[in-house]
PDB file as gemmi writes it, atoms N, CA and C in Angstrom:
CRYST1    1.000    1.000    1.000  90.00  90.00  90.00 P 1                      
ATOM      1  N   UNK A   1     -19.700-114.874  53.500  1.00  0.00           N  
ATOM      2  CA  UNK A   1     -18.816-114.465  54.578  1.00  0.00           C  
ATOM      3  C   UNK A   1     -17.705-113.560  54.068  1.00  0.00           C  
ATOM      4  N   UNK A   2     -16.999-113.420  52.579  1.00  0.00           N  
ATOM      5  CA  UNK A   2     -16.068-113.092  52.166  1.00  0.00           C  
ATOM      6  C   UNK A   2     -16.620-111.680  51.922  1.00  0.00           C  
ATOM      7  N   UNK A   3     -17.937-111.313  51.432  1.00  0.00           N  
ATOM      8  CA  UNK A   3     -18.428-110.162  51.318  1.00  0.00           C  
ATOM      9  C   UNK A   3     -18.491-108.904  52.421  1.00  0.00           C  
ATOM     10  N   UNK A   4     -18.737-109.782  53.346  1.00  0.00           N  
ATOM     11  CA  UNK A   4     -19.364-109.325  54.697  1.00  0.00           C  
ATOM     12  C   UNK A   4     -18.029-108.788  55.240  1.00  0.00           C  
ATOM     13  N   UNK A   5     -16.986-109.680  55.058  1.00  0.00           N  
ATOM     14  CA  UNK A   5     -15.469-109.174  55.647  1.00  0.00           C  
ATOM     15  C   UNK A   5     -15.166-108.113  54.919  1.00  0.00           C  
ATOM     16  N   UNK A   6     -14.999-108.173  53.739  1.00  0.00           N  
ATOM     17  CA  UNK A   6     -14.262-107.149  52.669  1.00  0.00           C  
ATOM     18  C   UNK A   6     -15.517-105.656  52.989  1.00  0.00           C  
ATOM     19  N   UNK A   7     -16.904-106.012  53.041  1.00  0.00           N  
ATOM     20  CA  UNK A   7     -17.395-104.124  53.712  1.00  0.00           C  
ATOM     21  C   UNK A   7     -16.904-104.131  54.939  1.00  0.00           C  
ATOM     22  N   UNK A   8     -17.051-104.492  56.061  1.00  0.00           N  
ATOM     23  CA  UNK A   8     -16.287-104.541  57.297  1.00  0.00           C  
ATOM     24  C   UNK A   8     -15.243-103.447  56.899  1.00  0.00           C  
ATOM     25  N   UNK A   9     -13.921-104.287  56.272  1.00  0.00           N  
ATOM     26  CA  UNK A   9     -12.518-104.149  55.928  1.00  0.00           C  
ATOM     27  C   UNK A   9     -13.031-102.276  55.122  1.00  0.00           C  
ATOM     28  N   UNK A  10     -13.924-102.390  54.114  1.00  0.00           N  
ATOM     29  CA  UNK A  10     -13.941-101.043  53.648  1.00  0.00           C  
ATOM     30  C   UNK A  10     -14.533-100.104  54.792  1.00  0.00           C  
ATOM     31  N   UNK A  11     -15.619-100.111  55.473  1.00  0.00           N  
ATOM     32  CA  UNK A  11     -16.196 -99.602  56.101  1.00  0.00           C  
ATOM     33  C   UNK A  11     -14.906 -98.860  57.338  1.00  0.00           C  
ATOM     34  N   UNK A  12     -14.310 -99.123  57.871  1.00  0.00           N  
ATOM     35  CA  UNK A  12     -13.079 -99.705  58.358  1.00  0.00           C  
ATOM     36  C   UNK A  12     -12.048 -98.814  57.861  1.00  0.00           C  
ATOM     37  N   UNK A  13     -11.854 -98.533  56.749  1.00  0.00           N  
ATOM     38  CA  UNK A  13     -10.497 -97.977  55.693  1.00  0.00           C  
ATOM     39  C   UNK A  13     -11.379 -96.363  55.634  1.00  0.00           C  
ATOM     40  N   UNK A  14     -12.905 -96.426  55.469  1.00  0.00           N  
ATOM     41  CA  UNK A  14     -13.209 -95.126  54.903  1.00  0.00           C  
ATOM     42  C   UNK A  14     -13.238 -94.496  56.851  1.00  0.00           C  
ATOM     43  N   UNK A  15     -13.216 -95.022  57.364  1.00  0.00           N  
ATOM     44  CA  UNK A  15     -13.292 -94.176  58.659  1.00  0.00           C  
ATOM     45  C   UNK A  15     -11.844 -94.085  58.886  1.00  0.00           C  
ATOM     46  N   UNK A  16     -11.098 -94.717  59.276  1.00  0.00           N  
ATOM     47  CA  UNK A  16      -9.742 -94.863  59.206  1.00  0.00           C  
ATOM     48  C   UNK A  16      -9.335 -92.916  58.525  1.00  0.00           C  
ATOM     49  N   UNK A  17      -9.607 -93.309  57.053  1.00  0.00           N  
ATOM     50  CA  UNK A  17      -9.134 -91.993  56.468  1.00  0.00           C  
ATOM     51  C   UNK A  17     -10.080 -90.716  57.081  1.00  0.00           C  
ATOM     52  N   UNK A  18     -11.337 -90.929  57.275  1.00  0.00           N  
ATOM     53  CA  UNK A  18     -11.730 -89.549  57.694  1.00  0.00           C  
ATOM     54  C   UNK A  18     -11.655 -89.218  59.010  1.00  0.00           C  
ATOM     55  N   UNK A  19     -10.570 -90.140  59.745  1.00  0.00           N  
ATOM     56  CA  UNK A  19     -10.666 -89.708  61.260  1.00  0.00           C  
ATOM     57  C   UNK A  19      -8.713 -89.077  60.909  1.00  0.00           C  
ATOM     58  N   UNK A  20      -7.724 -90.094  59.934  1.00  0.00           N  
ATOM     59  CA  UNK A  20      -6.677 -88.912  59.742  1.00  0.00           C  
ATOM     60  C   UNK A  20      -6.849 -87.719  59.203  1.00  0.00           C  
ATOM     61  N   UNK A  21      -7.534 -87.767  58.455  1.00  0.00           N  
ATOM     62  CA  UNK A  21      -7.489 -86.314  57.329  1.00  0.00           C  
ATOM     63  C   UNK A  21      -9.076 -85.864  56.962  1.00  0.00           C  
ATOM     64  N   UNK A  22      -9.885 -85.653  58.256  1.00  0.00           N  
ATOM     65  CA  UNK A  22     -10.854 -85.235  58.607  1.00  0.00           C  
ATOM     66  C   UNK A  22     -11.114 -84.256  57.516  1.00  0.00           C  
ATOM     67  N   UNK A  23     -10.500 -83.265  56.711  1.00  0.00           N  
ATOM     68  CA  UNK A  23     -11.079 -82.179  55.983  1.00  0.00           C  
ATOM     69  C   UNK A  23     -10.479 -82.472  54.677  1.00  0.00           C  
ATOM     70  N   UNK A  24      -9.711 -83.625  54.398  1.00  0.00           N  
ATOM     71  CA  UNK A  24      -9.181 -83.788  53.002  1.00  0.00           C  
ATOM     72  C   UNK A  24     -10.601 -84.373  52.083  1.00  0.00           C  
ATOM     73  N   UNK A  25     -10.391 -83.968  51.011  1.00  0.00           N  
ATOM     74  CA  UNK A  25     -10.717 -84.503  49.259  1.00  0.00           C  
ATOM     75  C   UNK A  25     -10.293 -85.625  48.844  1.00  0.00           C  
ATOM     76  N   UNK A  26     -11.152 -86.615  48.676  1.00  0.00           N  
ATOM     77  CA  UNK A  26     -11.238 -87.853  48.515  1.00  0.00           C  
ATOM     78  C   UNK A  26     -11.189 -88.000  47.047  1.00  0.00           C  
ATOM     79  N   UNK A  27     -10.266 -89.177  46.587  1.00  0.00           N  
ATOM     80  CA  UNK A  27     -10.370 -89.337  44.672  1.00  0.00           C  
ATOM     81  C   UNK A  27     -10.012 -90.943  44.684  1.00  0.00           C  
ATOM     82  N   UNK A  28     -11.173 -91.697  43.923  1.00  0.00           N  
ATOM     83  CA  UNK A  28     -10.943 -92.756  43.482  1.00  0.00           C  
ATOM     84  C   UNK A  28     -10.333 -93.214  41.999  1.00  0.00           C  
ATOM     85  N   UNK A  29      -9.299 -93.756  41.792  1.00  0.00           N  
ATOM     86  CA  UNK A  29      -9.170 -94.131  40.441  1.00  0.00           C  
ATOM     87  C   UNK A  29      -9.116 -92.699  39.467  1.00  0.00           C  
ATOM     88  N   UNK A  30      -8.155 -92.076  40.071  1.00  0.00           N  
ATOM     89  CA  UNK A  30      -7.328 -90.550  39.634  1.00  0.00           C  
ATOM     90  C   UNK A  30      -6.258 -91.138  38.450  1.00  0.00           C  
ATOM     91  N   UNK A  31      -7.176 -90.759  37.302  1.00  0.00           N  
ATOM     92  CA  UNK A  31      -6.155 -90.828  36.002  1.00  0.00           C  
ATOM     93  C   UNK A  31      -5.063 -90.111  35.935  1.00  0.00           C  
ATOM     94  N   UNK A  32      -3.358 -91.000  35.454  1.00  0.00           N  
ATOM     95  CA  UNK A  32      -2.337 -89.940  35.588  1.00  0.00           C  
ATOM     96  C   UNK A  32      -1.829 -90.501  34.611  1.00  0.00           C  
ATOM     97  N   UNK A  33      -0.938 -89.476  33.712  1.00  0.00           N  
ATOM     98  CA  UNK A  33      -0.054 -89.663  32.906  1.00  0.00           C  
ATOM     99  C   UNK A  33       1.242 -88.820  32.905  1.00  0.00           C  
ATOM    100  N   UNK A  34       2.644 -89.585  33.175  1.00  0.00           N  
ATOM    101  CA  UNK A  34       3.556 -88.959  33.503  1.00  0.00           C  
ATOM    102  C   UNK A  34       4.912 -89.403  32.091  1.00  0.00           C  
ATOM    103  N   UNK A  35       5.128 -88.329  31.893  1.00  0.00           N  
ATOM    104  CA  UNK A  35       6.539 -88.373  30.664  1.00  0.00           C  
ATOM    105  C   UNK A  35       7.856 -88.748  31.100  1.00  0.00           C  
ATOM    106  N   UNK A  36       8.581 -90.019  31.349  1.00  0.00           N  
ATOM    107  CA  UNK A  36       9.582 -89.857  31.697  1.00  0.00           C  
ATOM    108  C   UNK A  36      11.004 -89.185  31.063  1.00  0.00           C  
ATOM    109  N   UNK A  37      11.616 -89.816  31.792  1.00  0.00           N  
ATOM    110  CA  UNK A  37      12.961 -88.739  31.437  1.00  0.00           C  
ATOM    111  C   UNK A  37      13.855 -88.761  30.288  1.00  0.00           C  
ATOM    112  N   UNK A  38      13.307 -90.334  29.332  1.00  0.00           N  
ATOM    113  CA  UNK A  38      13.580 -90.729  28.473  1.00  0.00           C  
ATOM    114  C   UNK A  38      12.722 -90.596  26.670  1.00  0.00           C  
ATOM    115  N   UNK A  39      11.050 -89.622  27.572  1.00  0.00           N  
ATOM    116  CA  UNK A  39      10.179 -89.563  26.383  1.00  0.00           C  
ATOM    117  C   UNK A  39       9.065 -90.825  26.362  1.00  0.00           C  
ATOM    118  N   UNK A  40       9.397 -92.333  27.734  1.00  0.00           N  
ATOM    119  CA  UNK A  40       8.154 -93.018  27.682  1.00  0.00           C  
ATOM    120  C   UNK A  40       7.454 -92.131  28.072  1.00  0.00           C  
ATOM    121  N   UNK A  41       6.138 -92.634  27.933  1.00  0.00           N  
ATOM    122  CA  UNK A  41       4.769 -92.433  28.675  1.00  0.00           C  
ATOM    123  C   UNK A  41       4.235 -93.460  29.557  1.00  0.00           C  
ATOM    124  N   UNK A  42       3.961 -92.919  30.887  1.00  0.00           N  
ATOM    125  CA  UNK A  42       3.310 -94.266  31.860  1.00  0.00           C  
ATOM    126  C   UNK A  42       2.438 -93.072  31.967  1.00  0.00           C  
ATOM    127  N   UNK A  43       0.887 -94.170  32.133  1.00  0.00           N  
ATOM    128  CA  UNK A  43      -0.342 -93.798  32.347  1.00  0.00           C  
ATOM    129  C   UNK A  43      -1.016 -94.968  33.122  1.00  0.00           C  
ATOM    130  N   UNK A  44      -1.570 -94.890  34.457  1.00  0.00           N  
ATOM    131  CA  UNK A  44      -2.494 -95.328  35.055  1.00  0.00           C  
ATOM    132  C   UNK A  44      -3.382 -94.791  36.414  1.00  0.00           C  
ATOM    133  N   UNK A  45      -3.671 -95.553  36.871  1.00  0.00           N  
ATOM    134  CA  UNK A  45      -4.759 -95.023  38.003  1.00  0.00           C  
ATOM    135  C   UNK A  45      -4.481 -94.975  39.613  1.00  0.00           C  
ATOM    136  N   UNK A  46      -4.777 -93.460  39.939  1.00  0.00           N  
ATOM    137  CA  UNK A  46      -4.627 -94.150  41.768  1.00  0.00           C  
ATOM    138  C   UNK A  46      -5.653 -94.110  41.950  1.00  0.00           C  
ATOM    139  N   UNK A  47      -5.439 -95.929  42.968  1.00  0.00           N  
ATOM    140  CA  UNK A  47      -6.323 -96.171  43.480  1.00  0.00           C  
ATOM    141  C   UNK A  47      -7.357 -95.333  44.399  1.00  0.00           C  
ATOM    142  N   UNK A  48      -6.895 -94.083  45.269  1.00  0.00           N  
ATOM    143  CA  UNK A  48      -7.234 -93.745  45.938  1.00  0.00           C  
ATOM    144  C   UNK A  48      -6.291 -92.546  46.583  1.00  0.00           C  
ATOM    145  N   UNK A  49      -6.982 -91.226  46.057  1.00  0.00           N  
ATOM    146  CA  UNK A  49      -6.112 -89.638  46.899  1.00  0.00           C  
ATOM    147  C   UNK A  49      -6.849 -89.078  47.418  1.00  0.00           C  
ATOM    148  N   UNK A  50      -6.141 -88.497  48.287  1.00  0.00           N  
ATOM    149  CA  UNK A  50      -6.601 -87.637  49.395  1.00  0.00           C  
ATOM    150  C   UNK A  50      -5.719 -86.175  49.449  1.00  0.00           C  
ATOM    151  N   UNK A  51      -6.485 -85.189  48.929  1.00  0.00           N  
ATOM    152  CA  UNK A  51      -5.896 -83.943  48.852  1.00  0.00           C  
ATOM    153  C   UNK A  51      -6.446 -83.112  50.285  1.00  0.00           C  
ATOM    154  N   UNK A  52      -5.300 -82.744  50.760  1.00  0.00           N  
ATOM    155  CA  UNK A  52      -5.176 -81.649  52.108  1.00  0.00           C  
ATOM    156  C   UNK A  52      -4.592 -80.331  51.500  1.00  0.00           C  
ATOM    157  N   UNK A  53      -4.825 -79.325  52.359  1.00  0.00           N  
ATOM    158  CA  UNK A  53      -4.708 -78.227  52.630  1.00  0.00           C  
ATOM    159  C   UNK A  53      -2.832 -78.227  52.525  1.00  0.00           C  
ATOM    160  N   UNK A  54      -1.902 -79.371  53.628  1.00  0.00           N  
ATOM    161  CA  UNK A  54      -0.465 -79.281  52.998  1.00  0.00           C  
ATOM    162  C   UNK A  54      -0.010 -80.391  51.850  1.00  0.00           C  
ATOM    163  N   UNK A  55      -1.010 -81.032  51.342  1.00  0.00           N  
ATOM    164  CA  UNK A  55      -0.312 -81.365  50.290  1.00  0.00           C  
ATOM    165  C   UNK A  55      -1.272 -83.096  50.188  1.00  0.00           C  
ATOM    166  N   UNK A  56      -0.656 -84.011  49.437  1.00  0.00           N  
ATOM    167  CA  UNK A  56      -1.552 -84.956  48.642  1.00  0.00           C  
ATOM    168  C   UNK A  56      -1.189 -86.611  49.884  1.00  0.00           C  
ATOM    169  N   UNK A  57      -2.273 -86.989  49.926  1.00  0.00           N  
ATOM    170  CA  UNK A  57      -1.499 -88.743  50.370  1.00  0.00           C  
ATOM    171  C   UNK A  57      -2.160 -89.867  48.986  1.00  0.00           C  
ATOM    172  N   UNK A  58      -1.376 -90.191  49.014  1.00  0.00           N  
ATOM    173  CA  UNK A  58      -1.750 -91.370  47.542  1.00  0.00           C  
ATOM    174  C   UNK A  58      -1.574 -93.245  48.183  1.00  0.00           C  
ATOM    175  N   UNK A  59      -3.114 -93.524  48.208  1.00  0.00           N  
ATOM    176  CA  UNK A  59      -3.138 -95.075  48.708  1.00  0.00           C  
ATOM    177  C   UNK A  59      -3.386 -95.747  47.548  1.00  0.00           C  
ATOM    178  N   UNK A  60      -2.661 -96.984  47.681  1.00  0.00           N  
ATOM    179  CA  UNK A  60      -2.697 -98.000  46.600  1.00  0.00           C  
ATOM    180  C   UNK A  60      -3.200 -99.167  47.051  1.00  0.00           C  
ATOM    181  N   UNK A  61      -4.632 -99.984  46.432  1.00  0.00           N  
ATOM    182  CA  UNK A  61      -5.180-100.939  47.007  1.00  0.00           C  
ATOM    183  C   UNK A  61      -4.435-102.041  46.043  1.00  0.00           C  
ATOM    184  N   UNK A  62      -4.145-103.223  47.108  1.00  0.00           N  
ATOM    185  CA  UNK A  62      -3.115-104.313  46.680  1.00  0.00           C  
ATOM    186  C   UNK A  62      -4.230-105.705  46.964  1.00  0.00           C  
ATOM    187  N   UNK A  63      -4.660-107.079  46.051  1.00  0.00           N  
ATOM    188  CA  UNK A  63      -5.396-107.683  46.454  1.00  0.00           C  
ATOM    189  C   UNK A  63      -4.548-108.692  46.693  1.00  0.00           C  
ATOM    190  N   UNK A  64      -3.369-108.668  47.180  1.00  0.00           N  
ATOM    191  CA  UNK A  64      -2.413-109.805  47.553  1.00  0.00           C  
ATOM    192  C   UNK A  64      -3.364-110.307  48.731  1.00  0.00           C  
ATOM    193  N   UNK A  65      -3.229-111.740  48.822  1.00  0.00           N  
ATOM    194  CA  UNK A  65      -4.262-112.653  49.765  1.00  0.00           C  
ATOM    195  C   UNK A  65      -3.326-113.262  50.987  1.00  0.00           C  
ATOM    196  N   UNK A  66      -2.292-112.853  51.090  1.00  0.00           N  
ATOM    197  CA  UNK A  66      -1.054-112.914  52.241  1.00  0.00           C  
ATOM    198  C   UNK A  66      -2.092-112.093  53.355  1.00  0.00           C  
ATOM    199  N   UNK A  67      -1.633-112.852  54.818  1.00  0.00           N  
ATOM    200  CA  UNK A  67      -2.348-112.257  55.902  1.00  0.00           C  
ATOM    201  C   UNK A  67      -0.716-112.259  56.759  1.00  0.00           C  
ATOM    202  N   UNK A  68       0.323-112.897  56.110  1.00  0.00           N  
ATOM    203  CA  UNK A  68       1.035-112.753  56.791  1.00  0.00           C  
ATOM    204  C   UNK A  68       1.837-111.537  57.077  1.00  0.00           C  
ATOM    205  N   UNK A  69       2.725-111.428  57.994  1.00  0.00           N  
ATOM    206  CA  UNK A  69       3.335-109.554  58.188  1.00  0.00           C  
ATOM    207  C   UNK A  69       4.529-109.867  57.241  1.00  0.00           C  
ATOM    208  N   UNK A  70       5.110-110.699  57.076  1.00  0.00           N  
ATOM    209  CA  UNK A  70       6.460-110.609  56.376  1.00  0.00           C  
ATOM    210  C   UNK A  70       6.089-110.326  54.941  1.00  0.00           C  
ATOM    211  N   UNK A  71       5.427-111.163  54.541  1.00  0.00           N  
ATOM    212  CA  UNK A  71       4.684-111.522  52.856  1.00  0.00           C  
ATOM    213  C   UNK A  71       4.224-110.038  52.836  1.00  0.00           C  
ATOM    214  N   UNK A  72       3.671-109.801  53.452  1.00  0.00           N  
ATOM    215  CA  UNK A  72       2.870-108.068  53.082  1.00  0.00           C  
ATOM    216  C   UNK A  72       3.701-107.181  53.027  1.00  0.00           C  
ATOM    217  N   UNK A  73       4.755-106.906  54.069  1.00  0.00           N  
ATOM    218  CA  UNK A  73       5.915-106.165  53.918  1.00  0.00           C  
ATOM    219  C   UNK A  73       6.557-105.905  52.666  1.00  0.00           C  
ATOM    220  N   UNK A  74       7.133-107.127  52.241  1.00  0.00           N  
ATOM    221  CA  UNK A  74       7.884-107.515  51.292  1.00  0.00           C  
ATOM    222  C   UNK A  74       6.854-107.227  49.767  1.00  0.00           C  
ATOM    223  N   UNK A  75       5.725-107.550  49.765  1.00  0.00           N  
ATOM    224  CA  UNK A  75       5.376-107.475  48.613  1.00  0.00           C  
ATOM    225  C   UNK A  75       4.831-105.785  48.652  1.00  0.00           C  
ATOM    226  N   UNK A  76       4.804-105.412  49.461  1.00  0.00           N  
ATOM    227  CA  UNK A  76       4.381-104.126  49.808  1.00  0.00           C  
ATOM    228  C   UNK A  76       5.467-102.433  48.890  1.00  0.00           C  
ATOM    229  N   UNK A  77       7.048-103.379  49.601  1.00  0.00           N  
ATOM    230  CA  UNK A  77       8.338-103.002  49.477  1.00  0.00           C  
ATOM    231  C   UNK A  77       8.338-102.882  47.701  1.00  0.00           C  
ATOM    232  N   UNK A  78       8.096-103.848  47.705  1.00  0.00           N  
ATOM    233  CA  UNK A  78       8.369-104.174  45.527  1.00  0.00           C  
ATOM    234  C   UNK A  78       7.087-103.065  45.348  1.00  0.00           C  
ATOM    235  N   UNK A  79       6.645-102.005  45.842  1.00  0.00           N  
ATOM    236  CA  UNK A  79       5.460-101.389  45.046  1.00  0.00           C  
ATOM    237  C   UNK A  79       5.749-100.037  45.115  1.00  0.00           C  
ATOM    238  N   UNK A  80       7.740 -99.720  45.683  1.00  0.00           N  
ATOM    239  CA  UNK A  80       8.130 -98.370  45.660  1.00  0.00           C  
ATOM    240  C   UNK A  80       8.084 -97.750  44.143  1.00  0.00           C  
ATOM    241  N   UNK A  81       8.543 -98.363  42.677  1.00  0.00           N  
ATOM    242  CA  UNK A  81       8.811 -97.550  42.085  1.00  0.00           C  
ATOM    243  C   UNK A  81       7.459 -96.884  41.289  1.00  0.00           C  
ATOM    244  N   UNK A  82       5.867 -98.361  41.467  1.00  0.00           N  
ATOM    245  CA  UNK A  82       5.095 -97.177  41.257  1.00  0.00           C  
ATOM    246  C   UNK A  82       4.351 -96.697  41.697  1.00  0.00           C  
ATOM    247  N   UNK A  83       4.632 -96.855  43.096  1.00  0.00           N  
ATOM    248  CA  UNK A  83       4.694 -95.497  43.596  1.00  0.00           C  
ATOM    249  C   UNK A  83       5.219 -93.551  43.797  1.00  0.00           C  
ATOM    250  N   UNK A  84       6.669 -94.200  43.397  1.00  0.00           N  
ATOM    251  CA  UNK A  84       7.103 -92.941  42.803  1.00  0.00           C  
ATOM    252  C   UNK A  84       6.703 -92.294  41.889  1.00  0.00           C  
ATOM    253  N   UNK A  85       6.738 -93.396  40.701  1.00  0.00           N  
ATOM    254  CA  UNK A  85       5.830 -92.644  39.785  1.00  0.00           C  
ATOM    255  C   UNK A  85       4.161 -92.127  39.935  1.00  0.00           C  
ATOM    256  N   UNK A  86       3.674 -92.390  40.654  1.00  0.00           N  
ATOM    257  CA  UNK A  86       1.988 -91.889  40.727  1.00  0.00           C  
ATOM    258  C   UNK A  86       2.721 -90.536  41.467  1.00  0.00           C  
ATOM    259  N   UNK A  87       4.152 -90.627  42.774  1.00  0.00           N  
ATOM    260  CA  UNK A  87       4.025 -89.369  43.349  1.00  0.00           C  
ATOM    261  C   UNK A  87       4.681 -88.326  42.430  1.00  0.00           C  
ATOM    262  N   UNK A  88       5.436 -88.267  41.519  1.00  0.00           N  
ATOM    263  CA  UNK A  88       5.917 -87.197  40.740  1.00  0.00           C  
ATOM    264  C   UNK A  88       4.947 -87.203  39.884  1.00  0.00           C  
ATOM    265  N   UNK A  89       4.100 -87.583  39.050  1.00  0.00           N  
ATOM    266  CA  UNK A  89       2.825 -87.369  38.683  1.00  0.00           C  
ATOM    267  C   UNK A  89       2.097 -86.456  39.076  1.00  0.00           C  
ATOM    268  N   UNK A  90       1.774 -86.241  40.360  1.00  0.00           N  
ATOM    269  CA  UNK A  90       0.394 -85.802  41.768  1.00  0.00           C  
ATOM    270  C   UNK A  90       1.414 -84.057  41.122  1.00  0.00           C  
ATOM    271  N   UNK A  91       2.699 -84.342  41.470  1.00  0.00           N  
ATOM    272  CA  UNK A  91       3.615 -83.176  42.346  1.00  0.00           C  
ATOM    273  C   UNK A  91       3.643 -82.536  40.793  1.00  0.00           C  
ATOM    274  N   UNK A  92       3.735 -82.686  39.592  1.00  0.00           N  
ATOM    275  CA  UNK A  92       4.220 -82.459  38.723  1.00  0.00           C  
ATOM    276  C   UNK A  92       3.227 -81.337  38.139  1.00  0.00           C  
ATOM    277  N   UNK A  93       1.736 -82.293  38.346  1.00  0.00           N  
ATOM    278  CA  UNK A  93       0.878 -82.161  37.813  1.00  0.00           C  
ATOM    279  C   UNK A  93       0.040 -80.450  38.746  1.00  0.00           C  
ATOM    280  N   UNK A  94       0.041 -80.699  40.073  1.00  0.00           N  
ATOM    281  CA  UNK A  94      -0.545 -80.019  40.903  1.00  0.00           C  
ATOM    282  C   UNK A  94       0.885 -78.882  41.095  1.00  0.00           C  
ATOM    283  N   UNK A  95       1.451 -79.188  41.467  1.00  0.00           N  
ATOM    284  CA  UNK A  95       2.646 -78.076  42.187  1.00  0.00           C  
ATOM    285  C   UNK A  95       2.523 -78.732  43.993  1.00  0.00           C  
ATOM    286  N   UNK A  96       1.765 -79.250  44.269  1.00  0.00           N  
ATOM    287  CA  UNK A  96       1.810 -79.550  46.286  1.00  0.00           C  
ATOM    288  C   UNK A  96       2.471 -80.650  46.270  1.00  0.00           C  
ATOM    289  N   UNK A  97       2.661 -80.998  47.241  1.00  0.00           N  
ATOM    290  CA  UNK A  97       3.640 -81.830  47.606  1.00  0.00           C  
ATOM    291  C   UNK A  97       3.191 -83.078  47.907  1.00  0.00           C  
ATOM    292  N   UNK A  98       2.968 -84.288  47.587  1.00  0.00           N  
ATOM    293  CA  UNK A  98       2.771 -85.906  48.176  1.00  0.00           C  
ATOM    294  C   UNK A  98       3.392 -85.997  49.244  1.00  0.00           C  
ATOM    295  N   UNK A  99       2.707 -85.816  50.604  1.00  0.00           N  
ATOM    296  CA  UNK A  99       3.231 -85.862  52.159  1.00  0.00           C  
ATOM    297  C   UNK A  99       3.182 -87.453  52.191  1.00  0.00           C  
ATOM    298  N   UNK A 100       2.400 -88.448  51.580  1.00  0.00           N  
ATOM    299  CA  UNK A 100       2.749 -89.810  51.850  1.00  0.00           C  
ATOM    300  C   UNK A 100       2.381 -90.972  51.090  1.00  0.00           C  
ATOM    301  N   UNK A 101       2.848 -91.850  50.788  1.00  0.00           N  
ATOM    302  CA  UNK A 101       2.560 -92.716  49.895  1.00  0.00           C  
ATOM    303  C   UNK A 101       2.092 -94.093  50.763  1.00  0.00           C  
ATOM    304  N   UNK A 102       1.170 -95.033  50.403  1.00  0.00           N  
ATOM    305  CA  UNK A 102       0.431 -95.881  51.220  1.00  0.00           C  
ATOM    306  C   UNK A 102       0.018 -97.336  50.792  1.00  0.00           C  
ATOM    307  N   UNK A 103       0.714 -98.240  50.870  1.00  0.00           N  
ATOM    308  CA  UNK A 103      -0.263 -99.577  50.278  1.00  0.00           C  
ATOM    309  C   UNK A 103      -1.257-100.039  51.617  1.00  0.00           C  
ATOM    310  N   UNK A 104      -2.756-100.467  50.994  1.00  0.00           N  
ATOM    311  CA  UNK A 104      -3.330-100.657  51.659  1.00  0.00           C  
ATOM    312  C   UNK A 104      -3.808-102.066  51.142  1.00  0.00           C  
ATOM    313  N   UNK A 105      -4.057-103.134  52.253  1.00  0.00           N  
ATOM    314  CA  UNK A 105      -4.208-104.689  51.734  1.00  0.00           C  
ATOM    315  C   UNK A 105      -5.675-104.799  52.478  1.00  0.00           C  
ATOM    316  N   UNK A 106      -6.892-104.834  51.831  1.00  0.00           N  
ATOM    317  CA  UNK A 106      -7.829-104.997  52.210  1.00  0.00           C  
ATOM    318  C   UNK A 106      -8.522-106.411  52.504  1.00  0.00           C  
ATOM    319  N   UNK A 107      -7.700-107.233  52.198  1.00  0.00           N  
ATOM    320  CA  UNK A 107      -8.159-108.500  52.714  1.00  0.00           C  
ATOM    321  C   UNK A 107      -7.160-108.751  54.195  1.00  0.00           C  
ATOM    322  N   UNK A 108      -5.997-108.219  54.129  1.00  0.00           N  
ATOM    323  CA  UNK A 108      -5.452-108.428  55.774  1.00  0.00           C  
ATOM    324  C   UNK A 108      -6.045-107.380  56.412  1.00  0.00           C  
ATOM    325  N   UNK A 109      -6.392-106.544  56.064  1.00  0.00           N  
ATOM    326  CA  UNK A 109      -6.795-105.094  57.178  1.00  0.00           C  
ATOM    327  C   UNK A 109      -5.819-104.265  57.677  1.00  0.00           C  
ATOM    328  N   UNK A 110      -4.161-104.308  56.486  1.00  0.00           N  
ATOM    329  CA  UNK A 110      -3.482-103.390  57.060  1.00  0.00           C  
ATOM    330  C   UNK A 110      -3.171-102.045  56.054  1.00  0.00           C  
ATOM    331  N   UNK A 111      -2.301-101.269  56.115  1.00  0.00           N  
ATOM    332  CA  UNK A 111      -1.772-100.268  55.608  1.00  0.00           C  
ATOM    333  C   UNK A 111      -0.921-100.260  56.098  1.00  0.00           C  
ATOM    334  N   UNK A 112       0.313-100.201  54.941  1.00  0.00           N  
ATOM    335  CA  UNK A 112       1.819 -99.534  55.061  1.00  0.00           C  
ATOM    336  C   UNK A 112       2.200 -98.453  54.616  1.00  0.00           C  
ATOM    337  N   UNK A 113       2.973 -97.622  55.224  1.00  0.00           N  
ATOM    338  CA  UNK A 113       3.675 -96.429  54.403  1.00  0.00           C  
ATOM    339  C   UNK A 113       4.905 -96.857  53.827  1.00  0.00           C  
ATOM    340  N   UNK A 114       5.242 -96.188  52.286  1.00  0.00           N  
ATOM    341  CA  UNK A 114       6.023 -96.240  51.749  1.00  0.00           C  
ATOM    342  C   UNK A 114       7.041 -95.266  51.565  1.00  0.00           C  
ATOM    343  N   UNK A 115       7.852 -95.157  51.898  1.00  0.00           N  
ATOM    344  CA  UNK A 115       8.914 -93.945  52.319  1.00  0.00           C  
ATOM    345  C   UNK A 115      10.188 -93.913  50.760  1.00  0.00           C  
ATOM    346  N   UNK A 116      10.319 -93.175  49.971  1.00  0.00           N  
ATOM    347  CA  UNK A 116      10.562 -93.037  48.784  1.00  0.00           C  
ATOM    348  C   UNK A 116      12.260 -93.359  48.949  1.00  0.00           C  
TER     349      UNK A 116                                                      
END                                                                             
């Protein structure tokens, strides 16, 4: 039953995206490595980009098992800074612009935007 939900839930997410961004470029698990301002190095993966014509959306799959709205919010909220970092990464790397940043919880069936 848990299988059957989670394609549902994907099946679901991949239409979702090709009914917003009908002509965007799809990227799973987009290797990034960004230099901060201090000389670290952070390197990891987005989960999931979508390159358009004005610029990039970057979704992050979260397997938090909360169905609740507050719990998702909140744990959603704690996933701004890496997020920032995957979006100055995208922007750094490309020159276009990250129009939106996204956690997506595939066991509740939602998506949030993350506003920087």
């Amino acid at each position: 039953m848990y299988a059957s939900t989670l394609a549902d839930s994907t099946d679901q997410f991949y239409n979702w995206v090709n009914r917003c961004w009908p002509n965007g470029k799809t990227y799973s698990e987009m290797p990034i490595t960004l230099r901060g301002e201090h000389g670290e190095i952070y390197q990891g993966y987005i989960d999931f980009l979508i390159e358009t014509e004005e610029g990039f959306v970057i979704i992050d799959h979260k397997t938090h098992s909360s169905k609740e709205e507050q719990n998702l919010k909140i744990y959603a909220a704690n996933q701004i800074a890496q997020l920032q970092l995957y979006r100055r990464a995208v922007e750094e790397a490309t020159g276009k612009k990250v129009l939106e940043t996204m956690i997506h919880f595939p066991v509740a069936g939602k998506i949030y935007r993350i506003a920087d």
